[in-house]
C-alpha positions in Angstrom: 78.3 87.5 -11.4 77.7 88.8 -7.9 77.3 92.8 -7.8 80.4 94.9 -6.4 77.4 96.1 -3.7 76.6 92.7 -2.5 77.5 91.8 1.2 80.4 89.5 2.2 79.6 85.9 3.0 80.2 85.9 6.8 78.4 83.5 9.6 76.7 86.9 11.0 75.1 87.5 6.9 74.4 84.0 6.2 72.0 84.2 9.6 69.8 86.6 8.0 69.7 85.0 4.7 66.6 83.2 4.1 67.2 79.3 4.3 64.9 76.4 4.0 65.4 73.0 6.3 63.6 69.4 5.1 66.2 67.6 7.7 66.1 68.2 11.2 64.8 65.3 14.1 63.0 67.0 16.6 64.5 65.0 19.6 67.9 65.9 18.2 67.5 70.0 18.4 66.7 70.2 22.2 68.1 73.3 23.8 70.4 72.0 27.2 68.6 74.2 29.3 65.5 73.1 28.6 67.2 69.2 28.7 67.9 69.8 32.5 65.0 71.3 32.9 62.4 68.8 32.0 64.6 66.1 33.4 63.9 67.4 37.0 59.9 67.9 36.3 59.6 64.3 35.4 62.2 62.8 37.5 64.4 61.5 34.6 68.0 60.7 36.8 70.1 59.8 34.0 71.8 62.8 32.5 75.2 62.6 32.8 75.3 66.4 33.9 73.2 68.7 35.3 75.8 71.9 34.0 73.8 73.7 30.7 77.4 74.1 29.3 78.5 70.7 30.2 75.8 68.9 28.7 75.9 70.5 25.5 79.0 69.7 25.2 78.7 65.6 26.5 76.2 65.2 23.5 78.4 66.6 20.9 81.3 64.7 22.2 79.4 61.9 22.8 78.0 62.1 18.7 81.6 62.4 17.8 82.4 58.8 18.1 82.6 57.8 14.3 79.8 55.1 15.1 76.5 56.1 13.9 75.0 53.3 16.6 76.8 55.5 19.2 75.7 58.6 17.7 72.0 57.1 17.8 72.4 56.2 21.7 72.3 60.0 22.2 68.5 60.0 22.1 68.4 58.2 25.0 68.1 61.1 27.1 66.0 63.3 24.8 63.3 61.1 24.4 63.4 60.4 28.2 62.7 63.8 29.5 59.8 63.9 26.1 57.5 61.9 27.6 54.2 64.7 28.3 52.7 66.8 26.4 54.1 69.6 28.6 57.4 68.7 27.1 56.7 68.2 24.0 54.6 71.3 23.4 57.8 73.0 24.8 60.1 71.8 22.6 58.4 72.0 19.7 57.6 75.5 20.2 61.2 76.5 21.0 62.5 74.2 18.1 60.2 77.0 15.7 61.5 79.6 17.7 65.3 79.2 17.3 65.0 77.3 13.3 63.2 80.8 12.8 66.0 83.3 14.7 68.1 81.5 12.2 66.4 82.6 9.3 64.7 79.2 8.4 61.4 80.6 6.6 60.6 76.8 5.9 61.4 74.1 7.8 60.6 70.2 8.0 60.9 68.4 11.5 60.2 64.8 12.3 60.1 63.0 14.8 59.6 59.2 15.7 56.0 59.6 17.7 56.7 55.4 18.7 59.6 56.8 20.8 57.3 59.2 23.3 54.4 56.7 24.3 56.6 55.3 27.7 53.9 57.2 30.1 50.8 56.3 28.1 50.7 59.1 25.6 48.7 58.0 22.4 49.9 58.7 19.0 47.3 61.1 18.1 47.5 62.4 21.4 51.7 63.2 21.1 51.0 64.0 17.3 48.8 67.0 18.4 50.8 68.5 21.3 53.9 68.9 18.6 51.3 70.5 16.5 50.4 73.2 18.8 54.0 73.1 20.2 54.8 74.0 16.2 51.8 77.2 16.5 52.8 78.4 19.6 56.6 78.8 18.4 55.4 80.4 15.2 53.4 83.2 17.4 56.3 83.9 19.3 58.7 83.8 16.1 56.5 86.2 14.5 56.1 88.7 17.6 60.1 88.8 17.1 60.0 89.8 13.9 60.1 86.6 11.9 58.1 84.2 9.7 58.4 80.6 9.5 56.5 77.4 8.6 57.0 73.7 9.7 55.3 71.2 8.3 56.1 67.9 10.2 57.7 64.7 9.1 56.4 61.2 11.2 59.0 58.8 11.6 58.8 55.3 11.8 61.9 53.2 14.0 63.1 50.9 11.4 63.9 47.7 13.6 60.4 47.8 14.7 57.3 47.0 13.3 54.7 50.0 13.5 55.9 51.5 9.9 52.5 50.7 8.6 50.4 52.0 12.1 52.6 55.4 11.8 52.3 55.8 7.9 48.3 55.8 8.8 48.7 58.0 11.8 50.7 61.1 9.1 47.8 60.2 6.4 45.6 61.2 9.7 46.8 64.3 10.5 47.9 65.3 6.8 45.2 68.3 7.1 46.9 69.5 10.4 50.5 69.9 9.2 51.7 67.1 9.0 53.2 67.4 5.2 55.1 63.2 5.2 56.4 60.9 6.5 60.0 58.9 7.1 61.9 55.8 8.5 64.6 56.5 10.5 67.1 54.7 13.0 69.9 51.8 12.2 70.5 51.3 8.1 72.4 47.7 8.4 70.2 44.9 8.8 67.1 46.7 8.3 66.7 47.8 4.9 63.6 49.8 3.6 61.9 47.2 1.8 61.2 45.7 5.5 58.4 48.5 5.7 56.9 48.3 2.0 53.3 47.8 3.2 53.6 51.3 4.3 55.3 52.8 1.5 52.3 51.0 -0.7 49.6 52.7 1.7 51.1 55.9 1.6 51.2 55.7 -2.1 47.4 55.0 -2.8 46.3 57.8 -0.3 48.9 60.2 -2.2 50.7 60.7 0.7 54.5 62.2 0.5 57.7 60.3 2.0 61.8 60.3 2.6 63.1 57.7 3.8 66.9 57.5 5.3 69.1 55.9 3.1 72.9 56.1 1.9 74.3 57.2 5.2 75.4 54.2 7.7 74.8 52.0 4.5 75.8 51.9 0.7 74.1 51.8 -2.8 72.0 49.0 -2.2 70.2 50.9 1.0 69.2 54.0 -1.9 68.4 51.8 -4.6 66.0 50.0 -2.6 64.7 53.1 -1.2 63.9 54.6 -4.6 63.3 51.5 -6.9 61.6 49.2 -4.4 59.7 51.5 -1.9 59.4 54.7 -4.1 61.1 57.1 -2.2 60.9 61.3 -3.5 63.7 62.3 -1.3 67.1 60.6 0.0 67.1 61.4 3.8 71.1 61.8 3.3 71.7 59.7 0.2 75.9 60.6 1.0 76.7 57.0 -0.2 75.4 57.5 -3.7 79.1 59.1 -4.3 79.5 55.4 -4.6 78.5 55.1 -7.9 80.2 58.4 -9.2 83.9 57.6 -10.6 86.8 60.3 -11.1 89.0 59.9 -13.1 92.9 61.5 -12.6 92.3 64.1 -15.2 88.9 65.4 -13.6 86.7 63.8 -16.0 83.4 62.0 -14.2 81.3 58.9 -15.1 78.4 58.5 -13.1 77.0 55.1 -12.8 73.3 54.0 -14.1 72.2 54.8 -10.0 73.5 58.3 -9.7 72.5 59.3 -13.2 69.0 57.7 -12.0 69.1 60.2 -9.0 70.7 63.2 -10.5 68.2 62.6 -14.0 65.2 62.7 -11.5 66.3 65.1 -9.5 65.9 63.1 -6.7 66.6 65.6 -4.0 69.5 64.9 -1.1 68.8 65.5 2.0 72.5 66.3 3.4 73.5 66.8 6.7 77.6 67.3 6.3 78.4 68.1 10.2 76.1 65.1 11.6 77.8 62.7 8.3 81.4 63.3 9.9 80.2 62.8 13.5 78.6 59.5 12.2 81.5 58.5 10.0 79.7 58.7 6.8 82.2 61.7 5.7 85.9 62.1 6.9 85.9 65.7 6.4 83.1 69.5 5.6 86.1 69.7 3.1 86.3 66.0 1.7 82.3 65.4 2.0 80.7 64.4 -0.9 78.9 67.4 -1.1 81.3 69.1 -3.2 81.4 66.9 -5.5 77.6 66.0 -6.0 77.1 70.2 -5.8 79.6 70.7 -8.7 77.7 68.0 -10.6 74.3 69.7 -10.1 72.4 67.1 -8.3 69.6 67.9 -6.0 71.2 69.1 -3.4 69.8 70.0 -0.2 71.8 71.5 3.2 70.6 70.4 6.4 71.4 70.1 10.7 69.6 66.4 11.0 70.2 66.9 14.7 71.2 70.4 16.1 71.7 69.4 19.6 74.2 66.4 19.2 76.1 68.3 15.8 76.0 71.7 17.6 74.7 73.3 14.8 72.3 75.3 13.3 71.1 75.7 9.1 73.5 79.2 9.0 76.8 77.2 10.6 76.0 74.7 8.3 76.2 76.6 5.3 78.7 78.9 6.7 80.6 75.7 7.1 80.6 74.4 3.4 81.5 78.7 2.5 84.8 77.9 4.2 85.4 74.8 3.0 84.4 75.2 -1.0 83.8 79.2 -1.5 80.8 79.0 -1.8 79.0 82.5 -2.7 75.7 83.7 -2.0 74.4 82.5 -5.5 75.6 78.7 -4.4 73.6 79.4 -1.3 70.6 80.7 -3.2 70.9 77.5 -5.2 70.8 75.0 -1.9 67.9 76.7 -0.5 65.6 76.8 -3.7 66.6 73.1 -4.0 65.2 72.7 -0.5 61.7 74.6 -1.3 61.2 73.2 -4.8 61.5 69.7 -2.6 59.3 70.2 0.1 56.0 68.3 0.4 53.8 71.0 0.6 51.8 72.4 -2.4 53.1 73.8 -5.3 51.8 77.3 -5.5 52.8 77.6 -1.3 56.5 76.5 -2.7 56.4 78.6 -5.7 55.2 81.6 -3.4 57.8 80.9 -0.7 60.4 80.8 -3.3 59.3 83.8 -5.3 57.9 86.3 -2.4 60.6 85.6 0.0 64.0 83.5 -1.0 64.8 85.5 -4.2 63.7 88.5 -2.9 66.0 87.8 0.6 69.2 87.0 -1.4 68.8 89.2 -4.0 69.4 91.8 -1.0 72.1 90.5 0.0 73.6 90.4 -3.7 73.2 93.8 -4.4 
């Protein structure tokens, strides 16, 4: 029962809630500004506009398409203007910078470091210029008034073959901040057990992983992610609503999957805006979300790409107030969810939880 004294659930209040983020690609959070601007230091010709306003708009309209291929041809121009350290220590540090204006106290970013080697950059080398990107936003984040920590997520590309190389380069830099690692890009045709020598190395050095699965492609995608590969997170996981039947009176039956997932609190990585631009959703208000919410799965709220959904972690939520009344409790609920998930150490989730989430909302409450 929320207190008489606690503040209404607007967009302006849910910014200053505290909020927790374990989905969110690097290359899909750039800033437009700073889009145009590293275009003309390195030359890149290619954007379809040069007008801040304009552009922002071209990549949400352009990840509106229904087509998660489409969607995915977005990064074309965000990992073309990554391709320096410069840049990348820019964007990472502004990435910090705005996750933390929005209240985001935790927050995990990936990126696929396979996509910014075009100019000769090494792994290690583009692995430690997000790293200090990541510091330097942090600074300037906490000079404003705010505290936040990223660790980072390393994708591999899917339809390639460096899953393996890229599980050992996050097992390499595990001590610096990097907290796990991912697969990412096209679901059809190239299901997780493709990569499974990575998922067994990542096991035996007690390494953490996501992996994408249940967005572009259906129960079979999760249940080899989790039953074949091992998986501790569902990077979306929106298709295991597949397996959920309900009935005309209300009543549910969950299938042996979802009761798997739900019984293991397997958390889900959702991303509602991104899953309507991509198809994966028709609707905030018809997203599975609701539904899996209600049912007290592991559910997690997330941007996945703030640039191309023209989001950030407090629209998001805001979004899912309007659309299922949620309260500041339901919002609590999603962002202890998110820390109890992370892959950082216990006691630094339990602290996080304990010294800043419940103390944040129960402000708010009244």
């Amino acid at each position: 029962m929320l207190s008489t004294n606690s503040v209404p659930v607007t967009p302006e209040a849910i910014r200053t809630a505290p909020k927790v983020l374990l989905h969110d690609h690097l290359d899909g959070g750039l800033r437009p500004a700073t889009v145009i601007d590293l275009a003309d230091a390195c030359g890149y010709r290619d954007l379809p506009t040069s007008d801040v306003g304009e552009l922002g708009r071209w990549f949400t309209e352009a990840a509106d398409s229904g087509s998660l291929v489409r969607y995915l041809e977005t990064f074309a121009h965000t990992c073309g203007v990554m391709q320096s350290t410069e840049a990348l220590v820019r964007v990472a540090a502004e990435c910090a910078e705005d996750l933390a204006a929005d209240g985001v106290v935790y927050a995990e970013v990936r990126y696929a470091p396979e996509l910014f080697c075009e100019n000769g950059l090494s792994l290690d080398t583009i692995v430690e210029a997000v790293q200090e990107g990541f510091r330097i936003g942090a600074v300037k984040a906490k000079e404003a008034g705010r505290t936040i920590r990223i660790g980072t997520l390393l994708c591999a590309m899917r339809q390639n073959a460096r899953s393996l190389e890229i599980a050992e380069l996050a097992v390499r830099h595990r001590d610096s901040g990097v907290v796990g690692f991912d697969i990412a890009g096209p679901e059809a045709g190239f299901p997780p057990t493709r990569n499974l020598d990575a998922f067994e190395y990542l096991r035996q050095q007690n390494a953490h992983f996501t992996i994408h699965a249940g967005e572009a492609f259906g129960l079979p995608s999760i249940w080899e992610a989790i039953q074949h590969c091992g998986a501790e997170r569902l990077g979306h996981g929106v298709r295991i609503v597949d397996d959920i039947k309900v009935a005309g009176d209300g009543s549910v039956q969950l299938g042996r999957l979802a009761s798997y997932v739900r019984d293991r609190r397997i958390p889900l990585e959702m991303c509602p805006s991104s899953n309507v631009q991509t198809g994966a959703a028709p609707s905030i208000a018809e997203h599975p979300i609701g539904l899996l919410t209600k049912l007290r799965f592991r559910v997690t709220v997330n941007t996945d790409n703030r640039l191309m959904s023209n989001c950030l972690p407090s629209t998001e939520m805001a979004a899912l107030v309007d659309a299922f009344g949620y309260d500041w409790a339901d919002l609590r609920w999603f962002t202890i969810n998110a820390m109890k998930s992370a892959f950082i150490g216990f006691d630094e989730r339990l602290a996080i939880i304990n010294d800043v989430i419940k103390p944040g909302y129960a402000a708010l409450m009244g």
